[in-house]
Residue frames as qw, qx, qy, qz and C-alpha x, y, z in Angstrom:
[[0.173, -0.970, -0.096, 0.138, -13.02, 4.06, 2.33],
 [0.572, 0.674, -0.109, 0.455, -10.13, 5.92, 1.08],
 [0.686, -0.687, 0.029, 0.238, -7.35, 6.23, 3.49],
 [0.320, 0.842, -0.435, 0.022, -3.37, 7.51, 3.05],
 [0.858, 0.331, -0.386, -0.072, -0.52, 6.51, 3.25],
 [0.124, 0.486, -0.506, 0.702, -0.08, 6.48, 6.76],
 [0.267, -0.332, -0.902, -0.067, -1.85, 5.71, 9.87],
 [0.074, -0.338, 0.025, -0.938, -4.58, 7.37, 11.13],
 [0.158, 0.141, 0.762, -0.613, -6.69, 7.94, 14.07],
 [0.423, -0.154, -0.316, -0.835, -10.30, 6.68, 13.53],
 [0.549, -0.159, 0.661, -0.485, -13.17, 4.52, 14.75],
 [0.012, 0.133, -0.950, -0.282, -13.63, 1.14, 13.43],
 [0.701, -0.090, -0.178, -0.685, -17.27, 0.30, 11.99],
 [0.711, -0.218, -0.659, -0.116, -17.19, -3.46, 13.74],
 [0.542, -0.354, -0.620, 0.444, -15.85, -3.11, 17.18],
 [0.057, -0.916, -0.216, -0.335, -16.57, 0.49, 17.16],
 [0.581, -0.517, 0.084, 0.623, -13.25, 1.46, 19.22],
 [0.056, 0.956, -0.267, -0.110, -11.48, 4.83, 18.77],
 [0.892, -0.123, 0.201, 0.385, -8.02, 2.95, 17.15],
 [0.010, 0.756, -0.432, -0.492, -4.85, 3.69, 15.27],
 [0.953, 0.302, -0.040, 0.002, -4.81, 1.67, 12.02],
 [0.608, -0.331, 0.675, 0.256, -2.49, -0.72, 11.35],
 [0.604, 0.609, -0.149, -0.493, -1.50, -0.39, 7.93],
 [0.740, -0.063, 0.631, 0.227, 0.03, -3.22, 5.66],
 [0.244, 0.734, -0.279, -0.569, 1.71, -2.39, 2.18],
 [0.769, 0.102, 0.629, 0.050, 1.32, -4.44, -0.58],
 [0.120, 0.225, -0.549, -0.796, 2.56, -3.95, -4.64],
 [0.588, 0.593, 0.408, -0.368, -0.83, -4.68, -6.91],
 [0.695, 0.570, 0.423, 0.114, -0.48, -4.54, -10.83],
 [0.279, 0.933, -0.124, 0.189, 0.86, -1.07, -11.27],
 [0.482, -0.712, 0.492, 0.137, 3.60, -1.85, -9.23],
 [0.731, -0.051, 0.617, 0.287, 4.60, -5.02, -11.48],
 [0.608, 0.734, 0.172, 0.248, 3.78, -3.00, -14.87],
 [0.091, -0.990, 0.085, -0.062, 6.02, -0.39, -13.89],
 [0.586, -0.449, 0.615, 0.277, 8.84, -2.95, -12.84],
 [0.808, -0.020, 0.508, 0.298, 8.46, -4.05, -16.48],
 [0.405, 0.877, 0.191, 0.171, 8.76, -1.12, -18.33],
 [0.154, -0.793, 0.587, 0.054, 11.78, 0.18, -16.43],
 [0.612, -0.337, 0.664, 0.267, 13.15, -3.26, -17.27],
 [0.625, 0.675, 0.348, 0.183, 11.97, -2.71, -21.01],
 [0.101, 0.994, 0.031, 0.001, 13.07, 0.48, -20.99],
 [0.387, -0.778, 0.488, 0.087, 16.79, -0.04, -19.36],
 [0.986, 0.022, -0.164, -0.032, 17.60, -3.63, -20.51],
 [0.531, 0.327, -0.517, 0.587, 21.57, -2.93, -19.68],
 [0.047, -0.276, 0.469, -0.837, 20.39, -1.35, -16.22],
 [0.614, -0.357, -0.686, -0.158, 17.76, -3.84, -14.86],
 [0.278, -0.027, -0.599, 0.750, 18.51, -2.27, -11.57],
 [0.130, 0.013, 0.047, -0.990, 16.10, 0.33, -12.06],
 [0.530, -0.148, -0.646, -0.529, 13.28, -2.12, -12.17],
 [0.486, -0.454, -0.660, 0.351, 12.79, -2.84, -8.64],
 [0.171, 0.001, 0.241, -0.955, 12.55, 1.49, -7.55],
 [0.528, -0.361, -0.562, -0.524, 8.56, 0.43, -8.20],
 [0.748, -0.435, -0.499, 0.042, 8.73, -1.39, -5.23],
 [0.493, -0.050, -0.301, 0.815, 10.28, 1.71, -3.41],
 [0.002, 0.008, 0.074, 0.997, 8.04, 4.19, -4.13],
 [0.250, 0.282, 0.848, -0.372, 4.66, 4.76, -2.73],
 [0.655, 0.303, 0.221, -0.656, 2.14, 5.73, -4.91],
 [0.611, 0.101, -0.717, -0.321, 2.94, 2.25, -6.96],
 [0.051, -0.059, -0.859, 0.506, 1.85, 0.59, -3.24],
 [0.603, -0.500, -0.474, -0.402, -1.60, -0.55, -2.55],
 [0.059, -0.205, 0.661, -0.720, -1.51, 0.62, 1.60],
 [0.533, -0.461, -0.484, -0.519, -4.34, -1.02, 3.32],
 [0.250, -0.437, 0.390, -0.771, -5.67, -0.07, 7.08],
 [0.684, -0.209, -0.674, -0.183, -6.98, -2.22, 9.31],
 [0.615, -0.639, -0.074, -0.456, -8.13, -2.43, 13.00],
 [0.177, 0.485, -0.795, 0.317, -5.77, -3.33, 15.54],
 [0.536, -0.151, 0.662, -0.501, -8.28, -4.91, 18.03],
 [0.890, 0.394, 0.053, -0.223, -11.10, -6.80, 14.67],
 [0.538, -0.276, 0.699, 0.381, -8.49, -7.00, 12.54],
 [0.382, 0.795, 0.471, 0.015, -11.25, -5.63, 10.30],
 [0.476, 0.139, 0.197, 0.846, -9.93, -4.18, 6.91],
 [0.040, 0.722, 0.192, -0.663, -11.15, -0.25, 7.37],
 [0.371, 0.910, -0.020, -0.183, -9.69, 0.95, 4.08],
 [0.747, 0.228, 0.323, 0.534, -6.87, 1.40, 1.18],
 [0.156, -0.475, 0.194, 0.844, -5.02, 4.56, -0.26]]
């Protein structure tokens, strides 16, 4: 199920409680391509290769039941 990048108030299809997800942010592929093109791209400014990991839509957000622990969903 498609979720943002935030939590939100829903009900959890295993324990069936009314919750607030708990989200957890993880990088994923696009995050790492993205670090290496800005480090392709820059090669004297390598700084600029780590803003990936700053910026959410290269983040893979995924939701999850506080009580299961049961993943709900992902951005």
């Amino acid at each position: 199920r498609k979720l943002g990048n935030h939590k939100v108030k829903t009900k959890c299809p295993v324990c069936g409680d009314e919750i607030t997800t708990r989200i957890r942010v993880r990088s994923y592929w696009v995050t790492w391509c993205t670090c290496c093109i800005c480090c392709m791209v820059g090669l004297a400014l390598c700084c600029y290769a780590f803003i990936p990991f700053c910026v959410n839509c290269t983040q893979r957000v995924q939701h999850f039941c506080p009580h299961c622990n049961n993943l709900i969903g992902t951005n």
